[in-house]
Residue, then its C-alpha position, 0 to 999 in steps of 0.5 A: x561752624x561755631x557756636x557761643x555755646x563752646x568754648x573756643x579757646x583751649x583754658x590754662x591747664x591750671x584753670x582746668x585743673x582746679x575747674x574739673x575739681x570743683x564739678x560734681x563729677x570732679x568732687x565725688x571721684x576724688x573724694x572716692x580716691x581719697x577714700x580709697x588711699x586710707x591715709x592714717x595720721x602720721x603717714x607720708x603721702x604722694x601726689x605724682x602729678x600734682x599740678x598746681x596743688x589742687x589737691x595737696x591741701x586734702x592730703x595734708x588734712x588726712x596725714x595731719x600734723x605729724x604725716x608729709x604731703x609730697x607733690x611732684x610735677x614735672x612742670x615749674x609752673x606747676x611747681x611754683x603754683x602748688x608751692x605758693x598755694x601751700x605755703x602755710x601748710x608746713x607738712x606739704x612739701x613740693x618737688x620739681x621731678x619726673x614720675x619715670x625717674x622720681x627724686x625721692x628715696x626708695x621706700x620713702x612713701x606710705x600711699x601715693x595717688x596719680x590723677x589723670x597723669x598716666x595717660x600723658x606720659x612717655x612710659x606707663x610701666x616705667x612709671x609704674x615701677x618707679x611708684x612702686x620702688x618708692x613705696x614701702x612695702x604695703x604701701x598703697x597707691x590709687x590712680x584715676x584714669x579714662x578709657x577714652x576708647x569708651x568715650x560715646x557721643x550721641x549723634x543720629x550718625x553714629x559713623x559720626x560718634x565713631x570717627x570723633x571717638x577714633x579721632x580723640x584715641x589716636x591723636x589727642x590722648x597719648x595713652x588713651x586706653x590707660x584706664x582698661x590697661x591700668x590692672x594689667x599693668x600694675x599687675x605686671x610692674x609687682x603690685x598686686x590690685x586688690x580694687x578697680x571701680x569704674x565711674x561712668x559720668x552721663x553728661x546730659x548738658x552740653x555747656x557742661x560737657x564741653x567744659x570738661x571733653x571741649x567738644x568743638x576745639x576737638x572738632x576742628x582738629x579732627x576736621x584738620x587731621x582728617x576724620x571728619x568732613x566740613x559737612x560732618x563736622x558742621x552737622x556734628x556741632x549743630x546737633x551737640x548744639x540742637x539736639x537732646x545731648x547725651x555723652x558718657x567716659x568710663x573713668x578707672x580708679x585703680x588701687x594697687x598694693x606693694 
């Protein structure tokens, strides 16, 4: 039930990171985050969720040399990555914290930026209140983030596409609608939300889908948990593998306003 087309192997959270920034999908939707942050020479920028500084070096170009580029990671690992791929860069600065309870100031910050890290996280709207005391008033935050729920997977079965899809939502994403919820919730933490833009990538490459969804490490362990068969799931995987593919994500970039 396996093919040398997937990748079996779970990749370094870090190698993912910085391999998702360089596909087309990872380049255009940064790009339209960063534009969307309006950063002006002089400000002070987050980075909540920072990883291993894969892009701290494009808010520390947009800031220039009289703004701060602050990361914060609640991993060391990531912290000691992105402090070390940054050390030339004098105006970025690099924090060990928690987006709930963040080790910054209050109004410290002009804009911020969460990537895919709100829906990993214990408490969203705790988060978010959080980014928004750290902000000076007018300060902007943008955050990009899937609806996994909207996850679609061809397949001539579709109960099939249906149990992958309710398999990844209940068990792999913690907040796995957060993309949808993301309005509403900023709304309700006191920011007002000038901007949502839906980025609905069509994968028609499964080599290259599984890079980024890792469609059969997915597969055996929602085979493990119970949502597929061993014959779905076999006929799941020699499908993605034979057949025309066709994949599609909602992914939500959100700009939110104290």
């Amino acid at each position: 039930m396996t093919s040398t087309l997937f990748e079996t192997v779970t990749p370094d959270a870090h190698v993912y990171l910085d391999r998702l920034a360089t596909t087309d999908l990872g380049r255009s939707y940064k790009a339209r985050m960063l534009d969307e942050l309006e950063i002006r020479p002089g400000q002070t920028v987050l980075d909540l969720g920072c990883g291993p500084g894969t892009d701290l070096g494009s808010l520390a170009e947009a800031v220039t040399a009289t703004g701060r580029a602050i990361g914060v990671d609640h991993d060391q690992a990531a912290v000691d990555a992105a402090r070390e791929r940054t050390a030339e860069q004098h105006t970025v600065t690099v924090q060990l914290g928690d987006i709930h309870d963040l080790p910054l100031s209050d109004g410290i910050a002009d804009r911020a930026r969460t990537d895919r890290v709100l829906q990993h996280v214990a408490d969203p709207a705790k988060a978010l209140h959080e980014i928004r005391r750290v902000l000076r008033p007018a300060g902007r935050i943008v955050m990009g983030e899937p609806d996994w729920g909207t996850l679609t997977v061809d397949h001539p079965d579709s109960d099939l596409s249906r149990a992958y899809t309710r398999y990844v939502t209940d068990k792999v994403i913690r907040n796995a609608r957060i993309g949808m919820q993301l309005p509403r919730l900023a709304a309700e933490a006191g920011f007002t939300v000038p901007t949502v833009i839906p980025v609905t990538p069509v994968f028609r490459d499964v080599h290259a889908a599984d890079k980024i969804l890792g469609l059969e490490r997915t597969t055996q362990r929602a085979l493990a948990a119970g949502y597929l068969t061993e014959d779905a799931a076999r006929s799941w995987l020699e499908h993605l593998v034979s057949g025309p593919f066709l994949a599609t994500v909602t992914f939500y970039i959100v700009v939110a306003e104290s």
